[in-house]
C-alpha positions as CSV (number, residue, x, y, z in Angstrom):
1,X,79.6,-70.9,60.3
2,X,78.3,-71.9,63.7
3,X,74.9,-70.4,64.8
4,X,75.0,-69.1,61.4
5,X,71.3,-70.0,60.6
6,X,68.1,-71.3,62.3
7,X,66.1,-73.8,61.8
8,X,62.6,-73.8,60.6
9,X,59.8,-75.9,58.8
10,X,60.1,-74.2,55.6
11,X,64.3,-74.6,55.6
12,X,65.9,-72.3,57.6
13,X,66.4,-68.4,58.8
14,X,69.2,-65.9,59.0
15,X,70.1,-64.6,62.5
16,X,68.2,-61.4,63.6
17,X,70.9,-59.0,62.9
18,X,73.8,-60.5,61.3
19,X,76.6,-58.5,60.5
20,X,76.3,-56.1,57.5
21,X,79.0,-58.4,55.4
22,X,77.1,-61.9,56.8
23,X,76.5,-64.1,53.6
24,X,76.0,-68.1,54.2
25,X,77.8,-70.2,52.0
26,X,75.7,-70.6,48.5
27,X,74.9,-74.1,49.5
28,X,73.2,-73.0,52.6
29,X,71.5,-69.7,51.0
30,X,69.1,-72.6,49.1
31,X,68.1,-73.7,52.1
32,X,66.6,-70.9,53.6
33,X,63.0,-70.3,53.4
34,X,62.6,-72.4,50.6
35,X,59.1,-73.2,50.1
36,X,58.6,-69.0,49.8
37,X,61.3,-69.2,47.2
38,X,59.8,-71.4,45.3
39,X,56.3,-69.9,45.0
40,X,57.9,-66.7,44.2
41,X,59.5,-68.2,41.1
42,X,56.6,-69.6,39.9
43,X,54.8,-66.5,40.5
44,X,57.5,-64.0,38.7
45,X,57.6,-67.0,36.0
46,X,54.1,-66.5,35.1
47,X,55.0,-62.5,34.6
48,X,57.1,-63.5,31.1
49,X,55.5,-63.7,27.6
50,X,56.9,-65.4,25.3
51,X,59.5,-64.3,22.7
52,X,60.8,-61.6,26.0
53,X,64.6,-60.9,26.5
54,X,65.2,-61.8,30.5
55,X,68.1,-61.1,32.7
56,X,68.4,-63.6,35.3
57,X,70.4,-62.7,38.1
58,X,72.4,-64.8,40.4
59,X,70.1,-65.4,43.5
60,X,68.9,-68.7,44.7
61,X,65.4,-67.0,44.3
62,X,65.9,-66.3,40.7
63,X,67.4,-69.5,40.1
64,X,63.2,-70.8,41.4
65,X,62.0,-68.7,38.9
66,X,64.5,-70.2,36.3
67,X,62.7,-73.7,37.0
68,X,59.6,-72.3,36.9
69,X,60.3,-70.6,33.6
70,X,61.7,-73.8,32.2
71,X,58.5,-75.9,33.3
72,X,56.4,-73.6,31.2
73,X,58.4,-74.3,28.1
74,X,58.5,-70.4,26.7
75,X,60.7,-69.2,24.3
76,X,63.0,-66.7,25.7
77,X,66.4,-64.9,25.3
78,X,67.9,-65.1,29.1
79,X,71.1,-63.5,29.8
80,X,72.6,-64.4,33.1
81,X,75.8,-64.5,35.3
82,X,75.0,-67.5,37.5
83,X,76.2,-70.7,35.9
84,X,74.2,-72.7,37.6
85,X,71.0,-71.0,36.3
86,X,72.7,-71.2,32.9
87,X,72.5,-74.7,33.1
88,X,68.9,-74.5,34.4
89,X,67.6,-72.5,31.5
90,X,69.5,-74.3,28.5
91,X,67.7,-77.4,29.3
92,X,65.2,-75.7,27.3
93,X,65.6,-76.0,23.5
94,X,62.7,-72.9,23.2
95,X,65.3,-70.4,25.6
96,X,68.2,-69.0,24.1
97,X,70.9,-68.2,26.9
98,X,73.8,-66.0,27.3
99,X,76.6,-66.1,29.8
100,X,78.3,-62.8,30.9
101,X,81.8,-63.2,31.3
102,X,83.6,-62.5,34.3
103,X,85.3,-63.7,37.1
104,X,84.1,-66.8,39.2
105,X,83.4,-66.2,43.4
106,X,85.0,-68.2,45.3
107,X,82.2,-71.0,47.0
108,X,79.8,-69.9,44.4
109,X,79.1,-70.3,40.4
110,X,78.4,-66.1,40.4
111,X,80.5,-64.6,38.2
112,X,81.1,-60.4,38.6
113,X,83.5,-58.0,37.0
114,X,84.6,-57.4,33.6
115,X,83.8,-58.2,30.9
116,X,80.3,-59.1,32.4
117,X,79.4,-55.4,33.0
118,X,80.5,-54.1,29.7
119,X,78.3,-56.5,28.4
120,X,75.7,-55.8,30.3
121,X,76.2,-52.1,29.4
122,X,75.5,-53.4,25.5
123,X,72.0,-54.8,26.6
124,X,68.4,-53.4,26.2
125,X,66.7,-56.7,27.8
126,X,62.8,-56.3,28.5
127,X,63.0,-57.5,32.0
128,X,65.7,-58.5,34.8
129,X,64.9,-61.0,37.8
130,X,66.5,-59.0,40.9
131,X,67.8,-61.2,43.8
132,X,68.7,-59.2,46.6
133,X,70.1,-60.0,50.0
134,X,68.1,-57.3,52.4
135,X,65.9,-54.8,51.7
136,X,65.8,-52.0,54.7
137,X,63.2,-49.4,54.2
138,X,63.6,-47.9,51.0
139,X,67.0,-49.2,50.3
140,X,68.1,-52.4,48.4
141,X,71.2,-53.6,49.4
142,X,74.0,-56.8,49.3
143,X,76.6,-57.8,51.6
144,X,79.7,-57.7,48.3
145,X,80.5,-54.3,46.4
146,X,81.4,-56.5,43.5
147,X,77.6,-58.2,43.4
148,X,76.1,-54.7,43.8
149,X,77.9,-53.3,41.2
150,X,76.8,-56.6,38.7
151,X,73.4,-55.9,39.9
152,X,73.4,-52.1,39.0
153,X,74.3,-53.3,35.9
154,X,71.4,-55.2,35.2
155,X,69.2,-52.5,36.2
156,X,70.8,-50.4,33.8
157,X,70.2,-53.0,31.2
158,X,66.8,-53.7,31.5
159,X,63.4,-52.0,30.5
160,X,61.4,-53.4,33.4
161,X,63.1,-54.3,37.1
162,X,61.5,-57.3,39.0
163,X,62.5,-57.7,42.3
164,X,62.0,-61.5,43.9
165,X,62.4,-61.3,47.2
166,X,61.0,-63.5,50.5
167,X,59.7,-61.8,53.3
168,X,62.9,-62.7,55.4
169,X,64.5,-60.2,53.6
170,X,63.5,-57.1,55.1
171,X,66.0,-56.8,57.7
172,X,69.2,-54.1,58.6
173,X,70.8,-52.7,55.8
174,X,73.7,-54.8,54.0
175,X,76.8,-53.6,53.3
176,X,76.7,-51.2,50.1
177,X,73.3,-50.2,48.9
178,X,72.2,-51.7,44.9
179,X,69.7,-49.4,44.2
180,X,66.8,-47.4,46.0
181,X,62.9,-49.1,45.9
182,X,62.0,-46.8,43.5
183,X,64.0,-47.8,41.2
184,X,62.4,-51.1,40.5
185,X,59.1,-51.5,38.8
186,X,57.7,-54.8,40.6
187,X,58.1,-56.7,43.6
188,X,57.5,-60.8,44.2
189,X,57.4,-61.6,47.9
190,X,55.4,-63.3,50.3
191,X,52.2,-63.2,52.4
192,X,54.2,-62.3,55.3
193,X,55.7,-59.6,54.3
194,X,55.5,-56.5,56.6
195,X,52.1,-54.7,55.1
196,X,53.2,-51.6,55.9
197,X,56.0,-51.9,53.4
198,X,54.2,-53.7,51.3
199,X,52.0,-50.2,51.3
200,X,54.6,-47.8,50.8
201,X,56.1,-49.8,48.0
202,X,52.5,-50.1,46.4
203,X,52.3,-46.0,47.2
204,X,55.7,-45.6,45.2
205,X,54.2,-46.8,42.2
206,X,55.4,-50.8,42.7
207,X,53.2,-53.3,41.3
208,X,53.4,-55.7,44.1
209,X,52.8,-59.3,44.1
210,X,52.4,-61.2,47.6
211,X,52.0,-65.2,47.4
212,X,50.3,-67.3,49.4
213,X,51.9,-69.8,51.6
214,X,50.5,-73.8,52.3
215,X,48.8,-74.1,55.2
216,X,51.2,-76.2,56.9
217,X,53.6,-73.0,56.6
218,X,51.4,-70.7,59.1
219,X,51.7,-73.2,61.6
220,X,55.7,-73.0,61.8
């Protein structure tokens, strides 16, 4: 894991191009840009109404907007397949959570597979919170075929696709593509996202949601 990430004031970076299967160890994913993380969840948090069924997915993004959701004491359905988010949400008494089952990745609390999909495949939810690990262009994408496949799945299961992702994000291509831009109806990111994509995604019919960073973070 050496010279795996970069040090910054907000946490920490990815290398420029890591290899298309690159993913840091879940306790090092939290650490990267974290204050953009956590203004995205609270941003995406403020997008539920109460009484909502909501697919949270495993991403340490999501898992911001979990807390955030939690702080606003909402009453929710939330079906997810991280178990630390599970734990997050049932803290609540007003949010009702499900588990998908499946099997548990190793170094994580993510769990993928069967019977998580069929599951998922039994779902009409009203919104999913999408984690991704790069977006490139028009295409979403994630280093493991197993996550992609989970994540399809929640797509499928949902009436409305919210994508929370941090400017660091749009890089190369991952490994196996989740889904194309189109496909998702919303996108949380942050001021320093590349405006250009920021236009096209607005141009595809994406309502797109940029937060604003501290002061303290420009200077970095």
């Amino acid at each position: 894991m050496r010279h795996a990430l970069s040090r910054t004031r907000g946490g920490a970076v990815l290398p420029a191009e890591p290899h298309a299967t690159f993913e840091p160890a879940a306790s090092l994913s939290a650490e990267l840009a974290r204050t953009e993380k956590r203004l995205i969840g609270a941003a995406a948090a403020e997008m539920l109404m109460p009484g909502e069924s909501v697919i949270f997915d495993s991403s340490s993004t999501v898992l911001c907007a979990a807390q955030a959701v939690v702080a606003r004491a909402i009453g929710l359905t939330a079906v997810t397949n991280d178990l630390a988010i599970a734990q997050i949400l049932a803290q609540s008494a007003a949010i009702r959570v499900f588990v998908v089952g499946g099997a548990i990745r190793h170094g994580s609390l993510t769990l993928t597979g069967e019977p998580g999909q069929d599951f998922l495949a039994s779902l009409h939810a009203d919104v999913v919170f999408l984690g991704t690990h790069t977006i490139s262009g028009r295409l979403i994408t994630d280093t493991s075929i197993e996550i992609a496949a989970m994540k399809r799945a929640m797509i499928r299961a949902a009436r409305r696709v919210v994508l929370l992702a941090d400017s660091s994000k749009l890089q190369l291509p991952a490994f196996c593509t989740i889904c194309e831009l189109c496909e998702i109806h919303a996108l949380v990111t942050d001021e320093r996202a590349d405006a250009t994509f920021v236009q096209e995604a607005r141009d595809l019919g994406i309502a797109v949601t940029t937060v604003a960073l501290p002061p303290a973070e420009h200077d970095g």
